[in-house]
N, C-alpha and C positions, 0 to 999 in steps of 0.2 A: 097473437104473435107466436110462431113457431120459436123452440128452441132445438138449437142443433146440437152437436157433440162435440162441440168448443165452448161452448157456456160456460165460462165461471161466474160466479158468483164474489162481489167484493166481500171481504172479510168470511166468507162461505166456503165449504169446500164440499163440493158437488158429489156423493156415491150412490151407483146404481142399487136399485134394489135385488138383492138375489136372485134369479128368476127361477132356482131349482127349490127357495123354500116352501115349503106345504104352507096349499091355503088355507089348510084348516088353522094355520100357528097366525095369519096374515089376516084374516077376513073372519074366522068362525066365532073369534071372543069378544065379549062384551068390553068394551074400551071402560077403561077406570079413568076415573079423573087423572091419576099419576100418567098415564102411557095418553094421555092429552095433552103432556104437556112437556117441553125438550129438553135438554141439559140445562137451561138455564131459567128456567120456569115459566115457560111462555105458554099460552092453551094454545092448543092446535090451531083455531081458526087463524090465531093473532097471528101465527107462524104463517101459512097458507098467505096472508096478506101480505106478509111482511117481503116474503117470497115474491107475488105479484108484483107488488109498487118498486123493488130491484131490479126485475127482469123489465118493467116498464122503463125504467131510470137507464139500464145498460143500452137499450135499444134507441132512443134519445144518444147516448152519449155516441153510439157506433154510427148514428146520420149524422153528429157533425162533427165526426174525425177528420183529417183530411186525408186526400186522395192516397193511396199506399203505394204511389212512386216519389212523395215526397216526404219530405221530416222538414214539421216547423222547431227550428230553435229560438226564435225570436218571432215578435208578434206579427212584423212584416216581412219577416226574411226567411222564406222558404228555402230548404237545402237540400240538392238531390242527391238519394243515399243510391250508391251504386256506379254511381258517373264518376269521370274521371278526379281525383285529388284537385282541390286549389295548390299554387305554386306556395312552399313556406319562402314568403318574402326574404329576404336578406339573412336567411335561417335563424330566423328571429325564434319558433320555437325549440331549434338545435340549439342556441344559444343558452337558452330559459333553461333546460332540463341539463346544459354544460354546467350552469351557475348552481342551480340545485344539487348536484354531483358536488362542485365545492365546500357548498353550506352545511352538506352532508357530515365531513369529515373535519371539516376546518375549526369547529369550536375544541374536537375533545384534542384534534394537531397543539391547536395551541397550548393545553394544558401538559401535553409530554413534551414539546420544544422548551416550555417555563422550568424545566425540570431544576435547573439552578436556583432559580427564583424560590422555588420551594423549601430546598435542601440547605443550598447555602445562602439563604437570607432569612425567611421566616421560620423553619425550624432549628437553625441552628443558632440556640442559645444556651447558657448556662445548664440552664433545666432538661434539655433535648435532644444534646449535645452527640450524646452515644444513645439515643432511645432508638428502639426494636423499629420504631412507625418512621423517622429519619435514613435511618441505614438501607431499609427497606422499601424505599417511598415506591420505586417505582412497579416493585413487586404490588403492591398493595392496590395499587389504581389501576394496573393493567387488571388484575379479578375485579375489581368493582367497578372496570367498565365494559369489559368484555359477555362476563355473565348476565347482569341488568340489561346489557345490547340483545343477546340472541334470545333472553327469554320475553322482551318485549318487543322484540321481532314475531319471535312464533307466536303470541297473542294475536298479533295484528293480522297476521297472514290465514290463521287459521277462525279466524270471527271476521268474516265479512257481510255483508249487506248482498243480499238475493236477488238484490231490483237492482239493472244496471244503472237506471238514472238514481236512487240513492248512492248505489256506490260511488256516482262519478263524484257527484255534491260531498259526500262522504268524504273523500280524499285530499279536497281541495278544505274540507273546513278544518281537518287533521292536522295538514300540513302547515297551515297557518296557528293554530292551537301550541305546536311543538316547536314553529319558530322562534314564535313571544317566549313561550318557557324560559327555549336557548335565550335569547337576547335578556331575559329576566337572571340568568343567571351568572351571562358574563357581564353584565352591568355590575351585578351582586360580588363577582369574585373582584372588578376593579375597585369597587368599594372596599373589601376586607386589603387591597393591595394599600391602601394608604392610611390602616386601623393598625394601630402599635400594639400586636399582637404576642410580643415577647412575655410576658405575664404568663398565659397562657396558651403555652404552642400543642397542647395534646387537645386542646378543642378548638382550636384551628385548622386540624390535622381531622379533626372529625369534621368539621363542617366540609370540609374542602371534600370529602371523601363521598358527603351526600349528599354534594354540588356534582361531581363526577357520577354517581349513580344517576340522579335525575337526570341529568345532560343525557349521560345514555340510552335510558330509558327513551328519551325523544328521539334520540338518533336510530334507534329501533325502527320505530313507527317512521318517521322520517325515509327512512332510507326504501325499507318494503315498499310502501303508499306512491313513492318517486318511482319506482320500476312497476308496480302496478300503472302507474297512468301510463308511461312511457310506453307498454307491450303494447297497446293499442295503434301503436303507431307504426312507421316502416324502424325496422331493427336497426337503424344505423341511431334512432333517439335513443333506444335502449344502452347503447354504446358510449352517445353524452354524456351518461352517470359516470360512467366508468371512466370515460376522459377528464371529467371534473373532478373524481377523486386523485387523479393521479396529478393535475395541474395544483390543486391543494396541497399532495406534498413536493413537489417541484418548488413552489411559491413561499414555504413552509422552511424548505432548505437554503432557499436562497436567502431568505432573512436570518435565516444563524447564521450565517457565514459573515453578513454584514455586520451582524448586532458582533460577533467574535472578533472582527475586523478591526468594529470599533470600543474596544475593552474597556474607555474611560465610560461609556455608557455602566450606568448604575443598572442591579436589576431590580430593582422597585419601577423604573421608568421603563426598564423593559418590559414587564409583565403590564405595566398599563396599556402601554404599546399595543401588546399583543390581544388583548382581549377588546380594545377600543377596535381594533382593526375586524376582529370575527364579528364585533355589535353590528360594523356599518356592512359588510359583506350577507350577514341576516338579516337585514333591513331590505336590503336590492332583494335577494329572493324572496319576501315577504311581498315585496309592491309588485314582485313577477306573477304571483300567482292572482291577480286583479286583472294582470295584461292577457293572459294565459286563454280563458275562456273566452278571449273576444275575438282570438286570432280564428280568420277561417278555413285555416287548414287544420288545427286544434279541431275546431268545431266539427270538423265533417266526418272523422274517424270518430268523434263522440257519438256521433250520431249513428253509426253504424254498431256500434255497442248496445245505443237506445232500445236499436231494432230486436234482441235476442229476446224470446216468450222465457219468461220463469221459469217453465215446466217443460223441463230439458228431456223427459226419458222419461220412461213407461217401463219400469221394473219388473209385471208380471202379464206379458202378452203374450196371447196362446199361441198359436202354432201358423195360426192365420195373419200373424202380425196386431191380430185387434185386441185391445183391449179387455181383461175377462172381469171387472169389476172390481180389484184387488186394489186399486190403485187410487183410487180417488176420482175418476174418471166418469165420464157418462158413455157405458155401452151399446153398442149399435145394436138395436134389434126391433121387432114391428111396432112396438109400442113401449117407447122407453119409459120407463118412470125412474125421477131421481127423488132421493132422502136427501135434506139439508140438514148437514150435521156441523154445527159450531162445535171446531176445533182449536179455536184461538180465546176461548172465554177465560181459561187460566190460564193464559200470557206465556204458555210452552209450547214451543216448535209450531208457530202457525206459519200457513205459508206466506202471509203480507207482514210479519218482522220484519225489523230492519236489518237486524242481525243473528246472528246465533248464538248471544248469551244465554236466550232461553232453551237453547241448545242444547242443551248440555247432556254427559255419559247417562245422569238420572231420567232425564226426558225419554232416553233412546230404550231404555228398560220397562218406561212403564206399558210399552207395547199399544195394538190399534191404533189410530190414526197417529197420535205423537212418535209411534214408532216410525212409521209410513215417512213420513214429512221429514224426520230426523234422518233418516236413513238418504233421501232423496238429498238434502242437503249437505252429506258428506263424501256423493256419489259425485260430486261436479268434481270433487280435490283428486280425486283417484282417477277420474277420467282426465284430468289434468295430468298428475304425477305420472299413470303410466303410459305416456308417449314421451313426457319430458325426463324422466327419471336418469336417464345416460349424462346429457348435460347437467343436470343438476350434479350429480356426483363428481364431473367433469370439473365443475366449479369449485365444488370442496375442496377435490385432491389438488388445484391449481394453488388456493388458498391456504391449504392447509403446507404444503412446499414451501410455497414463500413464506410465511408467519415462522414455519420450523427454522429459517435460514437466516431473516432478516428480521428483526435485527439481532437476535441472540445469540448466533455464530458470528453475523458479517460485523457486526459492531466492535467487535475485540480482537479485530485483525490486526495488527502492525507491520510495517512495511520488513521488508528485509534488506534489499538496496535502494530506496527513495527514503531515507533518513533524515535526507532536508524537512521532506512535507510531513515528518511525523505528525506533528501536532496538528496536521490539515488533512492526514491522510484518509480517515474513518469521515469526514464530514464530507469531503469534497466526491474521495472513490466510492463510498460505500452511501450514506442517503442521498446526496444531490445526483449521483450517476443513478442508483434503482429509481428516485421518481423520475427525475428527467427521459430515462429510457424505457420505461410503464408507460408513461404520459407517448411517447413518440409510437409504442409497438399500438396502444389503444388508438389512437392516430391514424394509424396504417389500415388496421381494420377496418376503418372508417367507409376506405375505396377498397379496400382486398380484401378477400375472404376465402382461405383457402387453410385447411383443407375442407370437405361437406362437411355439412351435419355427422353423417353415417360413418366419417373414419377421425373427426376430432379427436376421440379418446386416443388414438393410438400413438397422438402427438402428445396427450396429457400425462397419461403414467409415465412414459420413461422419462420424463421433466423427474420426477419427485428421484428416481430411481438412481438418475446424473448427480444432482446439484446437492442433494444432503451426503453422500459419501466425497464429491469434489470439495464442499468448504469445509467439512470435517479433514481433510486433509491437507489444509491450509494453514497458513502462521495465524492460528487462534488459539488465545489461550495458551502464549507461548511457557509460560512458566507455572501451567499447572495440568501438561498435558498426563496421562498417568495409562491411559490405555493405545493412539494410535500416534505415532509419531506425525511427525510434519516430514511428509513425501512432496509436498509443489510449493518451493522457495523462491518461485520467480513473481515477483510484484504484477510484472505484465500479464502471467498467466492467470491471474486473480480478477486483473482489473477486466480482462479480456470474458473472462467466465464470468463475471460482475454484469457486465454488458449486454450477455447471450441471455444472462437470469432474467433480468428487468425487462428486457425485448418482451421474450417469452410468457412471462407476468402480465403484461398489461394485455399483448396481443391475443394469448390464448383466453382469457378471463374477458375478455371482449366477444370475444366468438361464442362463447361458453350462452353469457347473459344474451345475445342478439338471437343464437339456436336456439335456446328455452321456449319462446313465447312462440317460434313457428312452426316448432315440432307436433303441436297438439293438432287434431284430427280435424279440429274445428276454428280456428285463432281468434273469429270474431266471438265466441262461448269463452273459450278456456284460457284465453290468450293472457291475460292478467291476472289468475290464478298462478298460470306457469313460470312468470317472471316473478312472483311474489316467492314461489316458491324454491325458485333460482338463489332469490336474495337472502332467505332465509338459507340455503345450502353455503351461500358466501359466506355469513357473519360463522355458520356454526367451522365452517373450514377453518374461518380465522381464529378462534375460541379454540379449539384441537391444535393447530399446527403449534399456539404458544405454548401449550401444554407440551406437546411432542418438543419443542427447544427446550424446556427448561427439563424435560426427562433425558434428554442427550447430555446438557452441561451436567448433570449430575453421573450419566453413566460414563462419560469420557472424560471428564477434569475435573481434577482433584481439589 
């Protein structure tokens, strides 16, 4: 059996032998039993065999592949990669990845909508009454959930799986993994909602605190892992997330209003409320991801992922384009001979991982082959990042704008002549109009897309440039303004600017996530890297931009 110069080797990694080193160092020495025998102490013959009965086994396995105009996903159901998309029935999976966008957002919504429930019911007691972790609540759970968010985001997004059929299976057992959590958790906080916790309200206050880290934590993973499967798709799925997020707090606002509406409601039975309702909404996403894989328009962009080879680039080709030996590779030449060198026996940087824990800064130091491998598998992020990089930043500064404005500025507006809606004014103008008008501008997107790829940013930055000096100069913070006065006193001009914010918000942070994944060179290679790494550009916008509001209420009010 001939081998050619695509040969690999399972658990193997195939390198030519030098052909410029002297044969006297090659052929003239007396072989010792040590140099008989390979890194893992095999005698040479054993190796030579083991070698054979491989190359026997791949050649077997290559007769009964099937034909390579088709991909089997199923034992009978052949699918052709290349040919036109099945129709998504009823947009059943627009639907699937709408709801996962809800599921996303919707447990930690609930726990900042409970904010009363918190404050004024289970920590305010005797004991609690004026404590630092009361007064402070919401300070407190915005860092403990924002930082657990972006830093188990970047875990996720940066340790992936190298085999596109692990990643795919990857995603889907992740996603299920971090739902149960969630639904384990808000089961858990309905339970603490009907435990007479006034005894002890400072570890109640802790527990609730590392219910909101875990939560987070999944929502992390969650949220990447959901726009990583989505990129694989047409970018209008990628946009579902983001329509889902913003339909969560649409859905979100509308329940305060009613639960406000209706005052004799208790909140002991509001916060039941609220967290029975996120349990049965993670249930639906959870039985989604069962329906998910069977759908066969799903299926058929999976299958076009199936198709990418591992070994994406050839890092050290000479001048001919051909490979010069450097790389792991088998070189062309009249008589090739390759060396099998087991580089996966200490469980670092091999190239059939699942992942890249064993990955790691240490692995990439210790040079030769771990180097080699380590190296190749950080080159897929960068050939990713540097096509996508505009939109990713794109998405920061979208995030990072909004978070600066909403809700830390817009939250503490009060009317100037709508004095009737005081008490309705902040709920109705400022969150039910941002998500309502997010959820419609993400909507629009959906059919419009404009402006390209290549001139988005210049719709992005002067967004942040407008609307943080416009609500800074709004009725906020009337009675502790201490550096810029209130210059815009007309209600309408707030509600109007309110409007154009939220539009903007959803629609351009749609564009943002949909260009990510189509900008890279290759979308079937990189396409999922790039929107993983969009999401991760989002969480860190949002993580900054609260940062940036709460250094503004400090540098402007007193």
């Amino acid at each position: 059996m001939d081998l050619d110069d695509s040969t690999v080797l399972p658990d193997k990694k195939l390198i030519p032998a030098d052909p410029n080193a002297d044969d006297s160092q090659q052929g003239d020495k007396e072989p010792t039993p040590e140099a008989n025998k390979n890194g893992n102490g095999m005698a040479k013959g054993q190796t030579e065999e083991l070698v054979a009965n491989e190359l026997q086994n791949l050649e077997v396995a290559r007769l009964l592949q099937p034909e390579p105009d088709t991909k089997v996903l199923d034992d009978d159901k052949p699918l052709e990669v290349g040919g036109s998309a099945p129709n998504d029935v009823y947009y059943t999976v627009f639907i699937v990845f709408a709801l996962h966008g809800i599921g996303i957002l919707l447990p930690w919504n609930m726990f900042i909508n409970a904010h009363s429930y918190f404050v004024d019911y289970k920590l305010y007691t005797n004991v609690s009454a004026n404590a630092d972790y009361r007064c402070n609540f919401m300070h407190y759970i915005t860092l403990s959930a924002q930082l657990p968010n972006m830093l188990m985001m970047a875990f996720n997004v940066f340790f992936q799986p190298t085999k596109p059929s692990l990643k795919s299976s990857n995603d889907v057992r992740k996603l299920m993994l971090v739902i149960l959590i969630e639904i384990g958790i808000c089961l858990f906080t309905v339970a603490l909602a009907v435990v007479d916790s006034s005894q002890w309200p400072a570890t109640f206050f802790g527990i609730t605190i590392a219910c909101i880290v875990l939560l987070n934590c999944c929502a992390g993973v969650y949220q990447s892992s959901a726009y990583g499967m989505a990129a694989l798709l047409p970018m209008a799925y990628s946009n579902a997330i983001v329509l889902g997020n913003n339909v969560s707090g649409t859905v979100i606002s509308l329940v305060n209003l009613a639960s406000k509406a209706a005052s004799s409601l208790n909140l002991q039975l509001t916060a039941i409320l609220y967290f029975s309702a996120a349990v049965i909404i993670l249930l639906i996403c959870f039985g989604s991801l069962f329906l998910l894989p069977k759908l066969s328009f799903y299926q058929h962009y999976q299958a076009r992922e199936f198709e990418i080879p591992m070994l994406e680039f050839d890092e050290t080709a000479n001048s001919n384009g051909k490979p010069d030996g450097g790389n792991g590779t088998v070189c062309e030449s009249a008589e090739p001979t390759v060396v099998v060198v087991d580089v996966g026996g200490d469980g670092c940087c091999d190239d059939y991982s699942n992942t890249a824990v064993e990955c790691c800064a240490l692995c990439c130091l210790r040079g030769g082959d771990s180097k080699l491998v380590c190296s190749r598998y950080w080159h897929r992020y960068w050939e990713a990042f540097r096509h996508c990089w505009v939109h990713c930043v794109s998405v920061w500064c979208v995030f990072f704008c909004t978070l600066a404005c909403f809700p830390a500025l817009q939250a503490t507006i009060e009317p100037v002549t709508l004095l009737s809606l005081k008490d309705w004014f902040v709920d109705i103008f400022v969150f039910l109009f941002f998500n309502l008008f997010a959820m419609l501008g993400s909507l629009v997107s959906t059919f419009w897309q404009w402006p390209s790829p290549r001139w988005l940013a210049l719709c992005v930055w002067p967004r942040l440039l407008i609307f943080v000096p416009f609500f800074l100069m709004c009725n906020c913070f009337p009675d502790s303004r201490a550096v810029i006065p209130v210059l815009i006193r007309s209600d309408t001009a707030f509600i109007c600017g309110m409007i154009v914010f939220a539009l903007t918000s959803g629609y351009l942070s749609s564009l943002c996530m949909m260009y990510a994944p189509r900008s890279v060179a290759d979308p079937e290679k990189h396409a999922g890297l790039a929107a993983m790494l969009a999401a991760f550009f989002l969480v860190f916008g949002v993580f900054t931009g609260i940062l940036f509001g709460t250094l503004l209420k400090a540098m402007f009010f007193a």
